[in-house]
VOZA-917838 format. One record per residue: x, y, z of N, C-alpha, C, O in turn. Coordinates in steps of 0.001 Angstrom, whole numbers, plus 500000, padded with zeros to 6 digits. Layout:
REM residues N
XYZXYZXYZXYZ/...
This chain:
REM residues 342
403006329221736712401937328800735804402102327321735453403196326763735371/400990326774735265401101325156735312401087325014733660400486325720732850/402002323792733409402162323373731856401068322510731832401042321465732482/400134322908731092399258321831730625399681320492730005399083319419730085/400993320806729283401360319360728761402596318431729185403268317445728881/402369319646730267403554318388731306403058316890731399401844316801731214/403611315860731608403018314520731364401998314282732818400999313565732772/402330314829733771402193314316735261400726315679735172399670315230735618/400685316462734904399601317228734551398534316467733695397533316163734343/398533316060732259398190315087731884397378314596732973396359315078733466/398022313542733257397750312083733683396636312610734926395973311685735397/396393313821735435395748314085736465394355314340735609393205313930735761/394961315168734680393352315198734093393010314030732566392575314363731464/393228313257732839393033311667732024392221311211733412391055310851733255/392626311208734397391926310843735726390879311329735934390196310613736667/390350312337735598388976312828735633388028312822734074386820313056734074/388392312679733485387260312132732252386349311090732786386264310273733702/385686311551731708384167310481732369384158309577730743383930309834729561/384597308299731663385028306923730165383867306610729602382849306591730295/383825306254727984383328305751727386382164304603728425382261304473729645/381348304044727723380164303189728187381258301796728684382026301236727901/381140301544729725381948299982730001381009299052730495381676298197731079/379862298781730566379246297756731217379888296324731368379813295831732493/380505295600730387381212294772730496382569294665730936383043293554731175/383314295827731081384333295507731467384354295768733055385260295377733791/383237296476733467383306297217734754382436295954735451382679295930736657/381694295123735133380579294316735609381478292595735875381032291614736470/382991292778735103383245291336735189385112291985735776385689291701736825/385494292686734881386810292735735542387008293834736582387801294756736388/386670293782737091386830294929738371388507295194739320388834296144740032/389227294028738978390162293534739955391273294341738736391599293875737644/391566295257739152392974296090738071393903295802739192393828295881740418/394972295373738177396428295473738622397258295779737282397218295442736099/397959296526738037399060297123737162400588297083737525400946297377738665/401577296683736460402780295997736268403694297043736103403511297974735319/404969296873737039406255297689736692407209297186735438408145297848734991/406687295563734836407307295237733972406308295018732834405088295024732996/406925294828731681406267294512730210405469293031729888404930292763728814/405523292238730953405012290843730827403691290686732572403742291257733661/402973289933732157402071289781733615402057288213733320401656287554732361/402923287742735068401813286496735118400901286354736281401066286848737396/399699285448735781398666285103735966398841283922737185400046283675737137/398366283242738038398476282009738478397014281292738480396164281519739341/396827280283737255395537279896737029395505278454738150396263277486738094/394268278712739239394061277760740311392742276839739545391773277233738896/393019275984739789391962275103739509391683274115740722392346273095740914/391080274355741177390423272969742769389904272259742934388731272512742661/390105270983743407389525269710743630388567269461744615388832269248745799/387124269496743974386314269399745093387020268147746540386283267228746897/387872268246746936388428266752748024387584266970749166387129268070749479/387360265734749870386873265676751233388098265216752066389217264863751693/387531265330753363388725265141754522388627263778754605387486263454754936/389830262257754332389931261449754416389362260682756191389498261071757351/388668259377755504388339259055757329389954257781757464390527257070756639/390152258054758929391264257205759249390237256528760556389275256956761194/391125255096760537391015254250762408391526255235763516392666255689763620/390303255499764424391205255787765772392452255715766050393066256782766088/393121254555766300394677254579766278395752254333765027396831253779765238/395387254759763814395957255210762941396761256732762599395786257331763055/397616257770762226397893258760762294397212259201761027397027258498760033/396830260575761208396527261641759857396963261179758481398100260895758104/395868261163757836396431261365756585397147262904755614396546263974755518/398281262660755112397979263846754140397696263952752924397745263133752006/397443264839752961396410265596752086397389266403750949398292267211751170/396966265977749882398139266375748312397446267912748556396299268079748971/398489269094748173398248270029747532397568270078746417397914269369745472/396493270912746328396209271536744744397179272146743960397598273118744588/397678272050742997398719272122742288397556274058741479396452274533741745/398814274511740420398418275249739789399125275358738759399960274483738533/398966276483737856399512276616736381399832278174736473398935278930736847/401317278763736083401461280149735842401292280403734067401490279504733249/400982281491733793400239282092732371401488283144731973401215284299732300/402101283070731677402548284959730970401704285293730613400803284471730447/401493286575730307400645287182729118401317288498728878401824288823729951/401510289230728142402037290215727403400653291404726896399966291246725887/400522292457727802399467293438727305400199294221726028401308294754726000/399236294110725029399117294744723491399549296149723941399253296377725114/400141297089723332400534298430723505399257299272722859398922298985721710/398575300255723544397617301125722835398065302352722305397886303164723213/398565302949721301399389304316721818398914305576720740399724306174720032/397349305870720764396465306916719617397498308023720075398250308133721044/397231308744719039397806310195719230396837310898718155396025310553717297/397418312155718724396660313680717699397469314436717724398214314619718686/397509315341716146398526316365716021398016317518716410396785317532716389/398538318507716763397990320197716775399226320682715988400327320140716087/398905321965715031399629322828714616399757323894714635399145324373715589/400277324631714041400233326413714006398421326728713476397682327311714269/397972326343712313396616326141712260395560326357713020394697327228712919/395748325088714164395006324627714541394538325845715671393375326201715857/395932326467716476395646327766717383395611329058717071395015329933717700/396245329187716105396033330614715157394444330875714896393996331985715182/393518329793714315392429330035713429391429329831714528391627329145715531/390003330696714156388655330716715311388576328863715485388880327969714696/388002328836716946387726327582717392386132327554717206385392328533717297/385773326299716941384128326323716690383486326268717552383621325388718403/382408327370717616381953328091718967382626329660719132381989330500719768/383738329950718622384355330995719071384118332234718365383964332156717146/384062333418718954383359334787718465384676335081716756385894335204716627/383258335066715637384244335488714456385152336711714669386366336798714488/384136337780715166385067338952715609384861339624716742383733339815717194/386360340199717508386623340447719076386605339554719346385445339567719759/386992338380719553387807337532720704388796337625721019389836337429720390/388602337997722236389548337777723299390538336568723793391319336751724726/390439335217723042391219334192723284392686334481722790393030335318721956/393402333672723432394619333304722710395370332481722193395087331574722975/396094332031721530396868330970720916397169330315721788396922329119721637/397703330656722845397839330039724090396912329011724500397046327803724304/395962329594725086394256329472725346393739328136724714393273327164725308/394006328387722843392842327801722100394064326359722322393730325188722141/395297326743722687396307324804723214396051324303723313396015323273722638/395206324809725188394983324102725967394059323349725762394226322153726004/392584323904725164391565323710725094392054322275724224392051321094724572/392321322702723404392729321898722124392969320079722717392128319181722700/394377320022723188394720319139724615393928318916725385394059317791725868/392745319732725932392131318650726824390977318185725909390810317001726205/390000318569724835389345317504724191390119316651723381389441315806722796/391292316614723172392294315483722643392335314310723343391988313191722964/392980314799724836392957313978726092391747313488725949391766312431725319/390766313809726260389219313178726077389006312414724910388753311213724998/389062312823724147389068311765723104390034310936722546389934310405721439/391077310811723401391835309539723407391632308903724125391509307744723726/391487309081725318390976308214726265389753307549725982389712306378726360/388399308157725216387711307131724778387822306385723554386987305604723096/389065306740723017389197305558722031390261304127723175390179302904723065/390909304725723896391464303397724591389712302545725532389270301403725415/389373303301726066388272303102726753387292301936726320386855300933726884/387096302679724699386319301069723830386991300165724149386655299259724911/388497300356723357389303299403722637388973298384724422388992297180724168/388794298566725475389141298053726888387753297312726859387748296171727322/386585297822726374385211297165726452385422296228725398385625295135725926/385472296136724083385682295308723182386807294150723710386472292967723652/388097294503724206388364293013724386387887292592725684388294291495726066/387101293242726448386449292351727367385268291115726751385349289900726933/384116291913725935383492291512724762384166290127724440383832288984724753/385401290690723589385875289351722872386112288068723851385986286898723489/386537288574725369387303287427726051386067286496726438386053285266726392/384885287466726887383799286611727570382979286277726430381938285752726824/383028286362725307381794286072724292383011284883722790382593284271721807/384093284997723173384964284314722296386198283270723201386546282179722748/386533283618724010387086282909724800389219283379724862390227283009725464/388732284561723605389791284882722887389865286018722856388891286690723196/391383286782722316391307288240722229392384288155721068393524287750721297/391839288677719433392520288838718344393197289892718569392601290943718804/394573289838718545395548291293718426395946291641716907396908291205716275/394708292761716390395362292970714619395831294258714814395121295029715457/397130294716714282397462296262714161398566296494713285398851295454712690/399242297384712999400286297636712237401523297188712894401892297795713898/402341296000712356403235295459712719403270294201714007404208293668714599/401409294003714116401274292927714944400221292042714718399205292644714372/400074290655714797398759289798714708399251288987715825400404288883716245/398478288590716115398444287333717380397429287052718041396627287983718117/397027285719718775395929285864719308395934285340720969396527284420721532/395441285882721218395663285426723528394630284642723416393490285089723547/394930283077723100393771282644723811393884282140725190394942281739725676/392641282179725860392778281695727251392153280451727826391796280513729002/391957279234727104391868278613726419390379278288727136390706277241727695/389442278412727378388092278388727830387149277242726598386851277340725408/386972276396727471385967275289727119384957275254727154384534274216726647/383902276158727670382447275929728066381966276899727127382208278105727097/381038276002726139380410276911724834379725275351724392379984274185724688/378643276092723456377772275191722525377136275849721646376555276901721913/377164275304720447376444276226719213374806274988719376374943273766719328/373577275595719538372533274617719084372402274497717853372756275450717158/372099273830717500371311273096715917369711273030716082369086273230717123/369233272730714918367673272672714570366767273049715529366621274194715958/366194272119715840364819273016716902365511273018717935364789273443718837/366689272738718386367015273410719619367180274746719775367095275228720905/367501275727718409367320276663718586366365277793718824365146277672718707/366945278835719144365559279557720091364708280428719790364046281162720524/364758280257717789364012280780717285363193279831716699362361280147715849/363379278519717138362081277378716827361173277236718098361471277354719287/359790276901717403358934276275718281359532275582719511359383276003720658/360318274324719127360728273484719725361280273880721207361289273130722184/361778275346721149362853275553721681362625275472723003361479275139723304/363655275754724205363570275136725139364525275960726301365388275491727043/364119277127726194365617277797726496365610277842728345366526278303729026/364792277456728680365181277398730679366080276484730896366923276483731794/365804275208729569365958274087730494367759274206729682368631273406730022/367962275042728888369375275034728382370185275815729419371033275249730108/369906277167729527370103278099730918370293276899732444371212276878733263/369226276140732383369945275604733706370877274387733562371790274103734338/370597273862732707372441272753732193373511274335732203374331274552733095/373314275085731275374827275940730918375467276283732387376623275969732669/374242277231733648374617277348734599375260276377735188376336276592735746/374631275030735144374936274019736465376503273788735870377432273967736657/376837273328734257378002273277733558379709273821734478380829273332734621/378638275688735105379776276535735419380064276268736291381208276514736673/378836275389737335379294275280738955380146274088738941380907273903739890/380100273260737968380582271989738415382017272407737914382930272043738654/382282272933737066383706273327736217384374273864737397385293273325738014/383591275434737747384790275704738593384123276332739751384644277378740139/383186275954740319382243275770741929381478277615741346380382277923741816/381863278151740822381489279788740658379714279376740382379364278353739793/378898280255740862377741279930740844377191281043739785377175282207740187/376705280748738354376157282479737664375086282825738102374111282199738517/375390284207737954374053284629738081373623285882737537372904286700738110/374321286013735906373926286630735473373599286246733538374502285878732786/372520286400733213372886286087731689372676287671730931371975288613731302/373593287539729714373839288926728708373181288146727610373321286924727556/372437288836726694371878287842725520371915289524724645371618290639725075/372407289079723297372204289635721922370787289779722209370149288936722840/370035291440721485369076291286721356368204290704720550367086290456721001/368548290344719113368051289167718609367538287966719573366388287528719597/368672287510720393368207286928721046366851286990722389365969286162722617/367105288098722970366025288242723825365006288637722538363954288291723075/364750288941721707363325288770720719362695287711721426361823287777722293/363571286192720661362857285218720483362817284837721786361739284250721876/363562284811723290362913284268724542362323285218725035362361284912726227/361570286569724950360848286940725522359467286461724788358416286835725309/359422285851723896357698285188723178358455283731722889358364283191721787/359076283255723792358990281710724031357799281234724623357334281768725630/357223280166724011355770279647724874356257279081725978355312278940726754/357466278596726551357558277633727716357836279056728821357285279130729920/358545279850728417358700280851729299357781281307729735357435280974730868/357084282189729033355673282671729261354967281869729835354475282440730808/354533280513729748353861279514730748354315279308731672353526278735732423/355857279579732357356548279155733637355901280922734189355853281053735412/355591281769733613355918283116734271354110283146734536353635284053735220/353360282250734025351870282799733775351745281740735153350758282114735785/352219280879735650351935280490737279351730281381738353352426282365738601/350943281069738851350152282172739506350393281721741101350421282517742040/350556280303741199351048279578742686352214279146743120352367278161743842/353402280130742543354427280273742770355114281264742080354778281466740912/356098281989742617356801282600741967357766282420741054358447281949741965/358481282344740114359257281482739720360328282423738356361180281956737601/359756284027738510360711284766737765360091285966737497358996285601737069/360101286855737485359387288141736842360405289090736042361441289730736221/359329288736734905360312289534733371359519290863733341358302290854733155/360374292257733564360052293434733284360874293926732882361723294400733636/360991294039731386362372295195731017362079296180731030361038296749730703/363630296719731694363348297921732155365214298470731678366256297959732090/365004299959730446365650300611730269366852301377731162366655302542731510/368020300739731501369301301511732280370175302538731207369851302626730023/371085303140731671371742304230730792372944303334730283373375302332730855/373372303845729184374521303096728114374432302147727944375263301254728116/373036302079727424372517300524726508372369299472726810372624298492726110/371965299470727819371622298300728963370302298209729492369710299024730200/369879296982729002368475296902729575368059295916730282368010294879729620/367682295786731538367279295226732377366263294097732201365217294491732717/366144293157731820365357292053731258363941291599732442362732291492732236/364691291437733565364234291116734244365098289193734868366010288588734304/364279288760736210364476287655737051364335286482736575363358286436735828/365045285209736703364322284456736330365100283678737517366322283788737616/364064282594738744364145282075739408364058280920739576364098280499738420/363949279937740320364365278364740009365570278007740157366384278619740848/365839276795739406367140276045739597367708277292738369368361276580737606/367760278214738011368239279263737164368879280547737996370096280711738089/368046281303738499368484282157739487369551283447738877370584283902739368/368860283782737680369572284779736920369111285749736536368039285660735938/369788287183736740369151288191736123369504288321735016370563287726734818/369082288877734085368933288879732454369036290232732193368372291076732794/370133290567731006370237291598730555370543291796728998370924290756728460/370460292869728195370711292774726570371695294073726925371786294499728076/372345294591725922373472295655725912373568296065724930373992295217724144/373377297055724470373500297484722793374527298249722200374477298554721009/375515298602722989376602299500722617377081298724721406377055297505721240/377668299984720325378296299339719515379933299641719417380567300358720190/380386299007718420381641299877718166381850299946716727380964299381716088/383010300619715869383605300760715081384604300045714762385694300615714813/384580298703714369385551298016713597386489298090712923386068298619711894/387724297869712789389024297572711805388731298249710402389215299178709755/387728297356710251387562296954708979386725298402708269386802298644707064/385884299340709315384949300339709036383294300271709239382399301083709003/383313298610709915381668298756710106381582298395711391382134297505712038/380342299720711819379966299121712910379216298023713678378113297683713249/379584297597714481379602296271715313379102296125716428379399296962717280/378051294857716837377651295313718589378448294312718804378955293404718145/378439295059720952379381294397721327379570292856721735380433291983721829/377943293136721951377721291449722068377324290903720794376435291666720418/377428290324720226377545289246718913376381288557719119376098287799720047/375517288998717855374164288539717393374184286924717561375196286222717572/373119286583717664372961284862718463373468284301719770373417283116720101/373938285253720433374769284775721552374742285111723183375257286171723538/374202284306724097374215284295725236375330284094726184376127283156726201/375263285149726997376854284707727862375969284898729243375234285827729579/376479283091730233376047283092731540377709283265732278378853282938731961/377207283805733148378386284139734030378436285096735017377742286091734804/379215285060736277379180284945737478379698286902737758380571287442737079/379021287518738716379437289136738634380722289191739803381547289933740335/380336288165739763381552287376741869382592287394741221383479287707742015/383214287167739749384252286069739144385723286936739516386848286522739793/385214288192739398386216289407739910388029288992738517389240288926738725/387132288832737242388650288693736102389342289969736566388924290872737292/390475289807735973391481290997735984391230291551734834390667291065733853/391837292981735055392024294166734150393542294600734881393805294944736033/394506294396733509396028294328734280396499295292733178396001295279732052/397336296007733498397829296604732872399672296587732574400312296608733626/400283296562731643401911296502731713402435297552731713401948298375730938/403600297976732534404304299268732481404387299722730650404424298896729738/404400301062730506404858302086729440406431302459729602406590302613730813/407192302591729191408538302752729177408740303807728586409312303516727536/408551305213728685408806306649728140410349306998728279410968306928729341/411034307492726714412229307672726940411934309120726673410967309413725970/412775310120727235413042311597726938414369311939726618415214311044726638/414679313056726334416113313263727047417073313730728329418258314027728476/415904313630729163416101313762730629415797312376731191415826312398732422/415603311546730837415406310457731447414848309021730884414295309158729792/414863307757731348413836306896730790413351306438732012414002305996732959/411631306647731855410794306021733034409907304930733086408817304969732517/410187304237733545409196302936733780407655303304734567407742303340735795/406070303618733903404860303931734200404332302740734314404014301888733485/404273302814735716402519301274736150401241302037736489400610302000737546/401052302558735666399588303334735084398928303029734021399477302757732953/397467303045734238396374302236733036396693303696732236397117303197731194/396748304632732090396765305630730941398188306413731294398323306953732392/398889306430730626400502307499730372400327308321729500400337307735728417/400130309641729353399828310626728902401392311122728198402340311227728976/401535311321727186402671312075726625402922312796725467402524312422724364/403570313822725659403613314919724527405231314891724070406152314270724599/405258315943722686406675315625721908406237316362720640405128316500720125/407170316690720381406992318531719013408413317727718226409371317149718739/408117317943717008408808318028715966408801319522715426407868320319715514/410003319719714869410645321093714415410346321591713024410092322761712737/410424320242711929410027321052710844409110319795710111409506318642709936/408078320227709822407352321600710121407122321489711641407398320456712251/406665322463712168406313322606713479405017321988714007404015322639713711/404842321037714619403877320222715130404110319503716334405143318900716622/402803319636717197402963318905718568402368318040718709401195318413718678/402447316648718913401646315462719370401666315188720605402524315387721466/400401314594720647399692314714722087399477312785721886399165312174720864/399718312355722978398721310722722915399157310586724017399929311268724691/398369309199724280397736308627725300398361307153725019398306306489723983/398972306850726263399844305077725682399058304194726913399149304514728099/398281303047726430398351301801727206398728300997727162399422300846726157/398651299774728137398869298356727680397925297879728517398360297812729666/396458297407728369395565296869728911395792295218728413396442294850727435/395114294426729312394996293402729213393902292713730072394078292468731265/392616292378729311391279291863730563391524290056730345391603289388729314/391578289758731445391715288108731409390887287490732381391252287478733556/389983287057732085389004286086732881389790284637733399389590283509732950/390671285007734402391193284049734841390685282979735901391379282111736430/389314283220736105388554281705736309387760281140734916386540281116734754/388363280883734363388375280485733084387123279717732236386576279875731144/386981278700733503385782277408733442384406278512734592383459277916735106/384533279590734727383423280148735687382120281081734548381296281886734983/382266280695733161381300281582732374381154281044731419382260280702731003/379935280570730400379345279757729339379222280925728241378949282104728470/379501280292726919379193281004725435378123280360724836378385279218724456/377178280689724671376249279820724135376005280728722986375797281939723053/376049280097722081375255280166720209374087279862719609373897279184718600/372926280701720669371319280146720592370595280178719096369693279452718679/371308281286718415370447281338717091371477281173716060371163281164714870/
């Protein structure tokens, strides 16, 4: 008979849950790697547009300097929720379960117990994995607050602008193609990455979908030059529509929220704020080994979720959690713009 709370049991069915909403983390960090040790480094490349030097016919080759680079540590934050079960919890009817004649057992109501635990730990790591993606591409930063830790990863990203007065894009004045194609061109020249995608707060798409300059670039009839149809996708994602030209971006809003520190809920993208950036950029999603001690052993896990259980005697109680160490790092750094339209 198989132990449901064997760890390696676990971890098979943590592998089949169906995760929380990720649009952002799945749309920019796609590239997971995962670490046998507690530290990850990074190697941040930065490249020099160079051309091939001209020499005289009977002169020899020139060489050509290496592009140099920069290594990063970074240290993934430990995630480690847990849930208790008790004598309680399997003794007493489960909700849904027949008041009288059931046939379940204490046994039974465990398991059950453990795998919506498993499930719902995993989507609390799952947010926590969308939110600091959130933070990295919309802040440039990732705040670490928890019990017995503060710190902050920045990665030190330069390309952002807050507008002022009628540049903003809830004035007349406003002007938002011609900002979209500076922010884009900004990314190519920084770090050659070409965007081609913008995320906008929906506040924000309010005010550029009844921009007058937009609407007049889209009301041309002798060229094509963008077609805006939003159109509703699943987990809060809505499809804005094209916009073509020296722009060449599809447009999207995202509405997922989350649950904050603090107790209020929060969207993930941050009201006033446009993020251009590239779906090519392929950031990492890295994860650091878990270090599980037992008394049969201590094991070093290079797995995005380590599943582990452990009973205390008095009173009698079993905890169940789920340990990560995620870490999303947009390590083309200069390849994505923050803009602060409203």
């Amino acid at each position: 008979m198989i132990n449901i709370f064997e760890p390696r049991t676990m971890l098979n069915a943590v592998e089949q849950l169906t995760p929380a909403n990720t649009f952002l983390r799945d749309t920019f960090f796609s590239n997971v790697k995962t670490s046998e040790t507690e530290h990850i480094d990074i190697d941040i490349i930065k490249g020099k547009r160079r051309m091939a030097p001209f020499v005289h016919p009977k002169m020899p080759g020139k060489v050509v300097a290496r592009d140099g680079y920069r290594t990063q540590t970074y240290t993934p934050p430990l995630i480690n929720p847990k849930r208790v079960t008790t004598a309680e919890h399997v003794l007493n009817r489960r909700p849904g379960e027949a008041i009288y004649g059931s046939s379940k057992t204490a046994e039974e109501r465990a398991q059950e117990i453990a795998g919506e635990d498993l499930s719902y730990l995993d989507d609390l790591i799952t947010r926590r994995e969308e939110w600091m993606a959130a933070q990295a591409l919309f802040t440039g930063k990732i705040e670490v607050n928890g019990e017995g830790i503060s710190e902050v990863i920045d990665f030190g990203h330069t390309l952002k602008e807050t507008l002022i007065g009628d540049a903003k894009w809830n004035s007349s004045n406003a002007d938002p193609l011609t900002n979209m194609r500076k922010w884009r061109s900004e990314c190519i020249t920084a770090s050659g990455v070409s965007a081609d995608i913008g995320i906008m707060a929906t506040d924000v798409a309010d005010f550029f979908l009844n921009n007058s300059k937009l609407l007049k670039m889209l009301d041309n009839r002798r060229v094509t030059l963008g077609q805006i149809e939003p159109k509703e996708l699943p987990n809060g994602v809505t499809y804005l529509g094209y916009i073509g030209g020296r722009i060449n971006m599809d447009l999207y809003t995202y509405e997922e929220m989350y649950l904050d520190d603090d107790g209020v809920e929060k969207p993930m993208v941050p009201n006033g704020k446009l993020l251009t950036a590239s779906t090519n950029s392929n950031f990492i999603r890295a994860y650091g080994a878990y270090v599980d001690v037992t008394e049969e052993a201590m094991t070093v896990n290079a797995v995005p979720r380590y599943p582990r259980t452990y009973i205390e005697k008095d009173p009698p109680v079993r905890y169940l959690q789920i340990c990560s160490r995620p870490l999303l790092i947009p390590q083309i750094i200069d390849s994505f713009h923050i803009a602060t339209v409203l």
